[in-house]
C-alpha positions in Angstrom: 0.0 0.0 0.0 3.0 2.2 0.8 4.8 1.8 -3.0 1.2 2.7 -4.4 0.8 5.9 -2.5 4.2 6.8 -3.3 3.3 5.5 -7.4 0.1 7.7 -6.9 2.3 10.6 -5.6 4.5 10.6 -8.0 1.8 10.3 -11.4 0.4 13.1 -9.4 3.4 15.3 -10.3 3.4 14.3 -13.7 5.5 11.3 -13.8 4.5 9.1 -16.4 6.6 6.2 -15.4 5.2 5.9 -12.3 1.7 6.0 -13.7 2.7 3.1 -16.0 3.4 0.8 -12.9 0.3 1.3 -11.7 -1.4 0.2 -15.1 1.1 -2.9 -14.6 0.1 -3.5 -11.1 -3.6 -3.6 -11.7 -4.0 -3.8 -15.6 -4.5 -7.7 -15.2 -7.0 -7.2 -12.7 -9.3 -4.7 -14.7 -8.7 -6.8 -17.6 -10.2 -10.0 -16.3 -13.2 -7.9 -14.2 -14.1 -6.3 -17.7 -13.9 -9.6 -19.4 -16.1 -11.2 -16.6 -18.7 -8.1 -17.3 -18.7 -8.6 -21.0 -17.2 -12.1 -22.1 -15.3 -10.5 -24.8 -11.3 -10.3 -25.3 -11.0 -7.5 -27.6 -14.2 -5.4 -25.6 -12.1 -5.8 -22.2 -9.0 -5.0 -24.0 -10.6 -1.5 -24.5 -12.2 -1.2 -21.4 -8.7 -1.4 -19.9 -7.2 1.0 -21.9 -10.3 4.0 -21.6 -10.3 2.9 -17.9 -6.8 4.1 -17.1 -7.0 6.6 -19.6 -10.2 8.2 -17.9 -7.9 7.4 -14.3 -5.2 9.3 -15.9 -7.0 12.4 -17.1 -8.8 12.3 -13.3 -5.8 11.2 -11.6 -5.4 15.2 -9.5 -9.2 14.1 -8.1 -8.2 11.0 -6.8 -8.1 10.8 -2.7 -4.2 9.3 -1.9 -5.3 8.3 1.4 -7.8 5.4 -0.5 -6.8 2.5 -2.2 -6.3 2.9 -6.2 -7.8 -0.2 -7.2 -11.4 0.0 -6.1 -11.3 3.7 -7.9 -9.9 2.2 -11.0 -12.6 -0.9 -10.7 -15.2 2.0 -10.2 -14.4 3.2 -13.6 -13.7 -0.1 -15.2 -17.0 -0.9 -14.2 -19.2 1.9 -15.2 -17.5 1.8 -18.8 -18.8 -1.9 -18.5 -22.3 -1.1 -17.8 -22.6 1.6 -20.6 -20.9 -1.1 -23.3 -23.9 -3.6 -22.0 -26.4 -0.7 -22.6 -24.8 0.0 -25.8 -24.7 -3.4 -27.0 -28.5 -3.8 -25.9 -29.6 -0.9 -27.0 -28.1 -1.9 -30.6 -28.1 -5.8 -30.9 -30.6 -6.9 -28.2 -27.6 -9.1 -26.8 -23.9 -8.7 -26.5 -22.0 -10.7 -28.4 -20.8 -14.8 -28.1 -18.7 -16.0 -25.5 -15.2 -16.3 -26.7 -14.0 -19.5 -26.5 -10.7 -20.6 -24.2 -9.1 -23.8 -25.5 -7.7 -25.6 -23.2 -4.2 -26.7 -23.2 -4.5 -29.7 -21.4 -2.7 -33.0 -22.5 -5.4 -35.5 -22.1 -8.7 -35.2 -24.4 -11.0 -36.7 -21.8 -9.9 -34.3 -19.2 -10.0 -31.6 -21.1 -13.3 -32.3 -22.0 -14.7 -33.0 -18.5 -12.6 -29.4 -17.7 -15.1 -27.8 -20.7 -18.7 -29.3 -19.4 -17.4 -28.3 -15.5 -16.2 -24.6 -16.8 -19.6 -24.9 -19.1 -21.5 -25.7 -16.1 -19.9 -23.1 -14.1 -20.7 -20.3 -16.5 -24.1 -21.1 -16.7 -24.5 -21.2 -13.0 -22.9 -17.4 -13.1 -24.9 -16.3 -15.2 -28.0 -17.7 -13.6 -27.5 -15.5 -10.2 -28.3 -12.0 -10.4 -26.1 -9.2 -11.3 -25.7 -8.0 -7.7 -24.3 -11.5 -6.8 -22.9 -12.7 -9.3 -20.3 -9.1 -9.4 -20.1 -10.2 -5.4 -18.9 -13.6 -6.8 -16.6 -12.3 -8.9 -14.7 -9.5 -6.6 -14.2 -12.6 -4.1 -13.6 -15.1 -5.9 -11.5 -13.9 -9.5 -10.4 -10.4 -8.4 -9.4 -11.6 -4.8 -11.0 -8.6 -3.3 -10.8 -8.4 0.4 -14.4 -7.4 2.1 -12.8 -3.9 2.8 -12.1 -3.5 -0.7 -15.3 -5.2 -2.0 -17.2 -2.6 0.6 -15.3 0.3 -1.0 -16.2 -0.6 -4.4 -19.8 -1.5 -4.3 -20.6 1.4 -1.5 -22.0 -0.5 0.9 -21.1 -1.5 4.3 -18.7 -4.8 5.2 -21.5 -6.4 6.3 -23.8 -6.1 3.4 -20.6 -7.4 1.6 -20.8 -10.9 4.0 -24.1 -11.5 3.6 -24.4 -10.6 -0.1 -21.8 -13.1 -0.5 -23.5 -15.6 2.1 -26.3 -15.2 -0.3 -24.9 -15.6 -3.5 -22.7 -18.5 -2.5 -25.8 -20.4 -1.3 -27.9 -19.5 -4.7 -24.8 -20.2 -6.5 -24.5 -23.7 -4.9 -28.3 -24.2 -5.6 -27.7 -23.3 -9.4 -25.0 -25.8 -9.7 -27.3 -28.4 -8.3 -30.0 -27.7 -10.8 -27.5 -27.9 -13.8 -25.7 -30.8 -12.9 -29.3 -32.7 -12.5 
């Protein structure tokens, strides 16, 4: 937390590389919560970029004493929600999944590793938005409840039991598609 608010600092003065470690510290991150939003490589990819650029131009309003990446996943986010508008407004659906191939030596396992991730995604996208984003800060952005809290503006525990709940529906979900 310390190198950030020193990274932060130091953007703040107009230091460009500094800037640029942030975008390596947390580009992944945004990436992958972008991509969970809107299941599309080359959509995330831009979300990213316009995401720190947005941080970039707004960077002299940011509060140091805060942590960067629930501002940046603020941002990140909202851009995600108007591309889903967007996309609805224009197509009546966003676009296919992308497909991940897996890499996996063994046919049969890769297959089973398919139908489980299949399963999964299905299950995901069977909770409502409110829990399945709660899924998603635990679980793939390894949000602590803190950080989760700060993002979502709500109180720790709303976090806990919004998570409680979405685990448990999630769980039920699985049930249902595995039957």
């Amino acid at each position: 937390m310390e190198m950030e608010a020193q990274l932060i600092a130091q953007a703040k003065s107009g230091n460009n590389d500094a800037f640029a470690q942030l975008v390596h510290l947390y580009g992944r991150r945004i990436y992958y919560a972008a991509y969970s939003f809107l299941h599309n490589v080359d959509d995330a990819a831009d979300i990213v970029q316009e995401a720190f650029l947005r941080a970039y131009k707004n960077l002299s309003s940011f509060d140091a004493s805060r942590s960067f990446y629930p501002w940046i996943y603020r941002i990140a986010r909202n851009l995600c929600i108007n591309t889903v508008k967007r996309a609805s407004r224009r197509d009546g659906a966003l676009p296919a999944e992308d497909l991940i191939v897996s890499n996996m030596p063994d046919p049969s396992a890769a297959l089973l590793e398919q139908e489980e991730m299949e399963q999964l995604r299905k299950a995901l996208a069977g909770l409502p938005e409110k829990q399945r984003e709660i899924i998603d800060l635990k679980v793939f952005q390894d949000c602590s409840y803190a950080e989760m809290a700060e993002i979502l503006d709500i109180p720790i525990g709303t976090v806990m039991s919004r998570l409680y709940g979405a685990r448990l529906r999630l769980r039920e979900l699985l049930m249902e598609v595995n039957t």
